[in-house]
N, C-alpha and C positions, 0 to 999 in steps of 0.2 A: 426521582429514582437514584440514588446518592451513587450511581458505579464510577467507579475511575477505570478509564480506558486505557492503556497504552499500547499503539503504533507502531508497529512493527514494518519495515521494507525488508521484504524478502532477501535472501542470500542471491549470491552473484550468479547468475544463469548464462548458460552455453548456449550462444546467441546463434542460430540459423537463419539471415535474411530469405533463404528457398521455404521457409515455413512461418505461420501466423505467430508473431509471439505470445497470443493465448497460451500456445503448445510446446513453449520453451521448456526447459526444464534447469534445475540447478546445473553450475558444472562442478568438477571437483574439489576448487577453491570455494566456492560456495559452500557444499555440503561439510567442509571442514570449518569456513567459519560461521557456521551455523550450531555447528559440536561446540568450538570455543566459546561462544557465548553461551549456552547454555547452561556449559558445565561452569562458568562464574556466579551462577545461583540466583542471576540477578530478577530470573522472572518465579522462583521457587513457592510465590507465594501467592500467584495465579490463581483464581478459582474456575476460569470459562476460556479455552480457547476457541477463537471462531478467528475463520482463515478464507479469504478470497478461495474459489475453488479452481484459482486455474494451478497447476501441479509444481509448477515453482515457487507457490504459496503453501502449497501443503505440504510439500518436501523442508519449508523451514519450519514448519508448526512440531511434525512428527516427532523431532527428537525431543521437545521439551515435554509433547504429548505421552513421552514414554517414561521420560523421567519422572513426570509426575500423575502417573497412571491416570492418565483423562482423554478423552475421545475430544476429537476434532470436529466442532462442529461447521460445517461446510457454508458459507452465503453467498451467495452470487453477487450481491448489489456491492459488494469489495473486490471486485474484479476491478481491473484497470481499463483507462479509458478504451473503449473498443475500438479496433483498429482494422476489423475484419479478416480480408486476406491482404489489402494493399499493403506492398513492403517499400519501406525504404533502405538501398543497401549502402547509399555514402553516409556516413557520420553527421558530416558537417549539413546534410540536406534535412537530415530526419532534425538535429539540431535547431532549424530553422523553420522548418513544422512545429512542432512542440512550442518554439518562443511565440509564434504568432495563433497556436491555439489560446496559450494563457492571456496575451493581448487583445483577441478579439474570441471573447469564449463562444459565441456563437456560432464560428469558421467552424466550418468543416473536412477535412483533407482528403479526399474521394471518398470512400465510404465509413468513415471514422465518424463516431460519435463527437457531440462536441464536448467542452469544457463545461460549460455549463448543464447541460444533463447528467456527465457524467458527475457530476456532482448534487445537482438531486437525487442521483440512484445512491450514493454513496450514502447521503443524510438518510434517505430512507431505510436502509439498512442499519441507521444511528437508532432510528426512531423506532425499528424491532427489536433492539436490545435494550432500549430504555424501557419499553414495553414488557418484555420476558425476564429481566433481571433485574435486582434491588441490592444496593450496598455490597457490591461482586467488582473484584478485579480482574477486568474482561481483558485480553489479549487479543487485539485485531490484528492478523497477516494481510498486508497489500502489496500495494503497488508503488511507485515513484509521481508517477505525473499526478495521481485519483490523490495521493498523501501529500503531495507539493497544493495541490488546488484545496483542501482541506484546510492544513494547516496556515496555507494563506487566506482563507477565511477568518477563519478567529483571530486572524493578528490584523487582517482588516488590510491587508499588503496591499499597494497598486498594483493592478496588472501588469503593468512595465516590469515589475519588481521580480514576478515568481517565476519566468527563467534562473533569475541569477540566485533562486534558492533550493530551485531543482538542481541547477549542477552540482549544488555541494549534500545533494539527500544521497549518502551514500548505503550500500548496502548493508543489512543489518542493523540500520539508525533504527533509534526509536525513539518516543516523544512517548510524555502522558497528557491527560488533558480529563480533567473532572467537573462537570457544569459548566461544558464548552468555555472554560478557562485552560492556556496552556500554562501545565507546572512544569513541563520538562519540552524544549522544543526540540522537534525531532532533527536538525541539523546541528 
């Protein structure tokens, strides 16, 4: 199914530890650099947007969804690893979570999904668009840690490794990747 995918991390979100970050939503440097990039042309040639559906996903799909009169198609299996309601509100702790999910993908951090499923849900959601579309330039919205575990698959990374590729997945990266080859990495 010849599609080329490209990777999208969502724009910067106004972070509330008193609420799930399911329910985060952009903040205002996000929603502006998510205009600048658009308006560089560089996804203009897009034929399918499909976009995790939690709302700081969809808030970066919209505007290119506008620019190029196309509807947003919504999937859940591009949701980011689920994290439920447990919050972590020090930096340096939640830091330290994350390094030891991608280490031992099977950990779980109270009621968080682990690494490793949350990356069967994400391939699955691969394996719907291979399914539904042929030779399309699909734009996937995500997440950081679900795109960090992803793209360390296909590069075949050690576990040890993909903390220190998480910290540099910055907002708005994007990566392509066409018959699970990366042509563009997303860091």
């Amino acid at each position: 199914m010849n599609n080329t995918l490209i990777f999208l991390r969502h724009g910067s979100t106004l972070m509330n530890p008193e609420t799930p970050a399911a329910s985060w939503i952009l903040s205002e440097e996000g929603k502006k650099e998510v205009v600048e990039l658009v308006q560089t042309g560089v996804f203009d040639d897009i034929n399918i947007i499909i976009s995790s559906d939690e709302q700081k996903a969809i808030q970066t799909a919209k505007p290119l969804a506008d620019r190029l009169h196309k509807k947003v198609i919504l999937e859940k299996n591009f949701r980011e690893l689920e994290r439920g309601t447990a919050s972590i509100k020090e930096k340096q702790d939640y830091n330290r979570v994350v390094m030891r999910i991608f280490e031992d993908k099977e950990y779980s951090y109270q009621t968080w999904e682990t690494a490793i499923n949350t990356l069967k849900r994400f391939n699955k959601g691969l394996e719907k668009i291979e399914r539904n579309y042929s030779d399309s330039k699909i734009l996937v919205i995500s997440h950081r840690i679900i795109l960090s575990l992803y793209f360390a698959e296909l590069l075949r990374t050690p576990d040890t490794e993909i903390f220190n590729r998480w910290k540099l997945l910055r907002f708005c990266a994007w990566g392509i990747v066409r018959k699970k080859k990366i042509l563009k990495d997303i860091i």
